[in-house]
Rosetta silent file (secondary structure, phi, psi, omega in degrees, C-alpha in Angstrom):
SEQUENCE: XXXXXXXXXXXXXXXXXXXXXXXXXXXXXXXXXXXXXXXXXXXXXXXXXXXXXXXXXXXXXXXXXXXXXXXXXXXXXXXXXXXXXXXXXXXXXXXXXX
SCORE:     score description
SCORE:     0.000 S_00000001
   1 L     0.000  146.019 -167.479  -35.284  -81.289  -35.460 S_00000001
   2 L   -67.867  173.380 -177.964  -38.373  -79.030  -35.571 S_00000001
   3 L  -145.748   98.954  165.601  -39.277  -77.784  -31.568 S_00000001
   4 L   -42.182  -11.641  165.765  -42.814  -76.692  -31.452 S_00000001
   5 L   -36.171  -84.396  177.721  -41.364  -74.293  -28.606 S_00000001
   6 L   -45.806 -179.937 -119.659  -40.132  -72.265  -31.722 S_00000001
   7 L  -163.514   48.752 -168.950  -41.563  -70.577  -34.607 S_00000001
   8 L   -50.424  152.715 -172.977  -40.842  -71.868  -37.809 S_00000001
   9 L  -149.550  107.964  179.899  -40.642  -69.681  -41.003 S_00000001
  10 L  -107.849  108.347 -157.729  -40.611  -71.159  -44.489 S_00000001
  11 L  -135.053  159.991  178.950  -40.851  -68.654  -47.310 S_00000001
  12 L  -108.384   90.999  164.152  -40.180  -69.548  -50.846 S_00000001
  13 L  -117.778  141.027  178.845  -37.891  -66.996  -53.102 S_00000001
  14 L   -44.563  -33.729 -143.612  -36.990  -67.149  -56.754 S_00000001
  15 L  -169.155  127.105  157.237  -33.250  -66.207  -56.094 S_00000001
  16 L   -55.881   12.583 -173.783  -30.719  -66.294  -53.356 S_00000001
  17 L  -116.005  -48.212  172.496  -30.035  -62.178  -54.862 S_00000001
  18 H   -48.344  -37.787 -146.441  -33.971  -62.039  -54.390 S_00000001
  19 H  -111.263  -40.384  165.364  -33.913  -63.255  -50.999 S_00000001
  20 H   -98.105   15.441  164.415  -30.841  -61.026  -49.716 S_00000001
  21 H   -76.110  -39.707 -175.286  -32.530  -58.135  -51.095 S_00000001
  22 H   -80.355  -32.965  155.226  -35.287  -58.730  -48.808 S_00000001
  23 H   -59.327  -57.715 -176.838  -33.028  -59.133  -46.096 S_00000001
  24 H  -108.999  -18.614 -172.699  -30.527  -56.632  -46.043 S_00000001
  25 L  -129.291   67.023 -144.788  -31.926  -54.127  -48.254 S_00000001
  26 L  -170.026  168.320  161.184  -36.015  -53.910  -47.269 S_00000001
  27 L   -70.934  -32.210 -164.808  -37.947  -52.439  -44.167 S_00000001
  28 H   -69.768  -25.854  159.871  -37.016  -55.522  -42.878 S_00000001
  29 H   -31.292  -82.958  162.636  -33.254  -54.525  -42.222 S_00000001
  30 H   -14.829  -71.947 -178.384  -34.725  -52.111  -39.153 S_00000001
  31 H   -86.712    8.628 -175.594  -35.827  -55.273  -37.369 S_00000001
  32 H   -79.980  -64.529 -173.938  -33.224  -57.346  -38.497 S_00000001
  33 H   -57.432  -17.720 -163.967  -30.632  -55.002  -36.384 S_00000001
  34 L   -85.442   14.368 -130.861  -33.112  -55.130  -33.378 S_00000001
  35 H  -100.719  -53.988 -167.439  -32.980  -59.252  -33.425 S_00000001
  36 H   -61.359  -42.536  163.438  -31.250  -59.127  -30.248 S_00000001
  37 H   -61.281  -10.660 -135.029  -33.772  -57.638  -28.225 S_00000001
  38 L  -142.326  -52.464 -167.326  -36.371  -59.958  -29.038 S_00000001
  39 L  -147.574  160.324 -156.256  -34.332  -63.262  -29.253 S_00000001
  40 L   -81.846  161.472  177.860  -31.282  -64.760  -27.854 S_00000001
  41 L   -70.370  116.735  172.366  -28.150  -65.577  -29.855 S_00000001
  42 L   -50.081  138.808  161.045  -27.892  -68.881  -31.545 S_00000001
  43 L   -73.243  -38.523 -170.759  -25.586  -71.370  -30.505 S_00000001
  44 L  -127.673 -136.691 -156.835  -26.006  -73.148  -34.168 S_00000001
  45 L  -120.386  141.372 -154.560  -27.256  -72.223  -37.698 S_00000001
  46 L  -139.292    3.729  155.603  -30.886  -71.605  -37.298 S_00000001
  47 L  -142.648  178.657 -174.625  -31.439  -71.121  -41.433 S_00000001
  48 L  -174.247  145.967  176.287  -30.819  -72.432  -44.324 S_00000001
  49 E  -108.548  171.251  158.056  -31.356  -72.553  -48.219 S_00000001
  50 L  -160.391  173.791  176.777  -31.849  -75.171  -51.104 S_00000001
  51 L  -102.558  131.539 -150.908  -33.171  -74.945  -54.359 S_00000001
  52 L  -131.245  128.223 -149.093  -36.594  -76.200  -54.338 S_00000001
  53 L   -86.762  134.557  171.764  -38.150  -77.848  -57.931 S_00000001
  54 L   -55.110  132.300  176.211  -40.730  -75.975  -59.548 S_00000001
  55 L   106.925   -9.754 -156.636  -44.022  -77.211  -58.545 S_00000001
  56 L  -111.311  124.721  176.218  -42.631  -78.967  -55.530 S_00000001
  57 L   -96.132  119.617 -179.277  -44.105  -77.440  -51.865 S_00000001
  58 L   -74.968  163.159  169.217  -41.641  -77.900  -49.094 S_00000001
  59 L  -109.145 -159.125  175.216  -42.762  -78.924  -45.955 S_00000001
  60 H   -80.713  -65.595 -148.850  -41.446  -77.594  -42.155 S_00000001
  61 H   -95.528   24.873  149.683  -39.974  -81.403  -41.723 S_00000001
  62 H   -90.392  -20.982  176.946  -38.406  -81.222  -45.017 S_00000001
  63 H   -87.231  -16.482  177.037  -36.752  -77.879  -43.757 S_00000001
  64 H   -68.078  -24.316  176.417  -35.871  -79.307  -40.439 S_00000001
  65 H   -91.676  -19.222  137.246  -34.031  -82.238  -41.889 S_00000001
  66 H   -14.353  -90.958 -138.671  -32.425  -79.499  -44.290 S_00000001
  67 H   -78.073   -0.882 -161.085  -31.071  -77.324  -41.539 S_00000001
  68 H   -96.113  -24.739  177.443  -30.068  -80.513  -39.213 S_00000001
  69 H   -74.467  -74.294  161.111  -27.857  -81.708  -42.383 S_00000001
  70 H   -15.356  -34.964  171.388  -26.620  -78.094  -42.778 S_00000001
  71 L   -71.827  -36.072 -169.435  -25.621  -78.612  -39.410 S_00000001
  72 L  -108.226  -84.589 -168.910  -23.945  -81.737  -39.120 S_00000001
  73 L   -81.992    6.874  170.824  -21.923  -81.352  -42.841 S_00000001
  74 L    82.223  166.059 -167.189  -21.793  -77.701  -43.393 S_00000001
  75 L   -60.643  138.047  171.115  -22.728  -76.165  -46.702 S_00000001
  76 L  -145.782  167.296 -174.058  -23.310  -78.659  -49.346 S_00000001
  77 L   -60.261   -6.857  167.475  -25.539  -78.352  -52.468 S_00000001
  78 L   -59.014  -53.354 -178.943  -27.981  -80.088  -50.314 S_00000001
  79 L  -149.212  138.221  169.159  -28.223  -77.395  -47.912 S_00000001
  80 E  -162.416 -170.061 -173.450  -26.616  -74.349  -47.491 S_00000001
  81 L  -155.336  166.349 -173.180  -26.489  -70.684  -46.798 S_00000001
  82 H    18.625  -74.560 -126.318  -25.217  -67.092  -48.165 S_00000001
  83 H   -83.442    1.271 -175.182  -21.587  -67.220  -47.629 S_00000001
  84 H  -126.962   52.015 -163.144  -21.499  -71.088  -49.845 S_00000001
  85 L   -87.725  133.109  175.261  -24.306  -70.673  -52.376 S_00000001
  86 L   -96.206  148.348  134.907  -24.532  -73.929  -54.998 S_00000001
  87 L   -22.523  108.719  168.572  -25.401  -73.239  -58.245 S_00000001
  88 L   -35.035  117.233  173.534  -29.303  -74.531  -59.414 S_00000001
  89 L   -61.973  136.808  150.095  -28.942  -77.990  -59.884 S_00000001
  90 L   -14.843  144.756  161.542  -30.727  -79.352  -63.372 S_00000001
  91 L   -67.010  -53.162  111.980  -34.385  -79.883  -63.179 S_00000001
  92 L    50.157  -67.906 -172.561  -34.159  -83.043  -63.047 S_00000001
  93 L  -125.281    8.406  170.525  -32.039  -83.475  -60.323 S_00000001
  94 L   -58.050  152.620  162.499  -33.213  -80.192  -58.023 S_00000001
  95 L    58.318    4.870 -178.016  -33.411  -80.746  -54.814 S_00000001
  96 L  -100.488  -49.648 -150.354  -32.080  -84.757  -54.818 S_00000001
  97 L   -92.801  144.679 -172.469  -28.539  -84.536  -54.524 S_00000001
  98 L  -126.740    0.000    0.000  -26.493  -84.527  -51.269 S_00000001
């Protein structure tokens, strides 16, 4: 469930390969290792992907009921993350199935 405490961050990238490029291989790496100074260690999973239909704008409480499903069943093509990446669903059917 969103926490207005917290900070949400929703970014949209064409490719999970896109998206760990920007991660691990970017300036952003440099603050990535510093994460600890700045914010405490999660107890649960605190991101999460899906494949999101062209044309279609997610909102924050579509990603919060995302990561709380991520949460409760673990990666599924609904929601998931790196180490369990689903395959793009049909257009069609992006973003529906659970």
């Amino acid at each position: 469930m969103y926490q207005p405490s917290k900070t949400p961050l929703l970014d949209q990238i064409r490719t999970p390969e896109d998206l760990r490029r920007f991660v691990y291989r970017s300036s952003h790496t440099q603050y990535l290792a510093r994460r600890s100074e700045w914010f405490e260690k999660p107890q649960q999973a605190i991101y999460v992907l899906w494949w999101v239909p062209a044309g279609h704008i997610p909102s924050i409480e579509e990603a919060a009921e995302r990561l709380e499903h991520y949460r409760q069943h673990g990666p599924t093509p609904y929601a998931f993350w790196f180490g369990n990446l689903f395959p793009q669903p049909a257009l069609s059917a992006a973003g529906t199935s659970r």
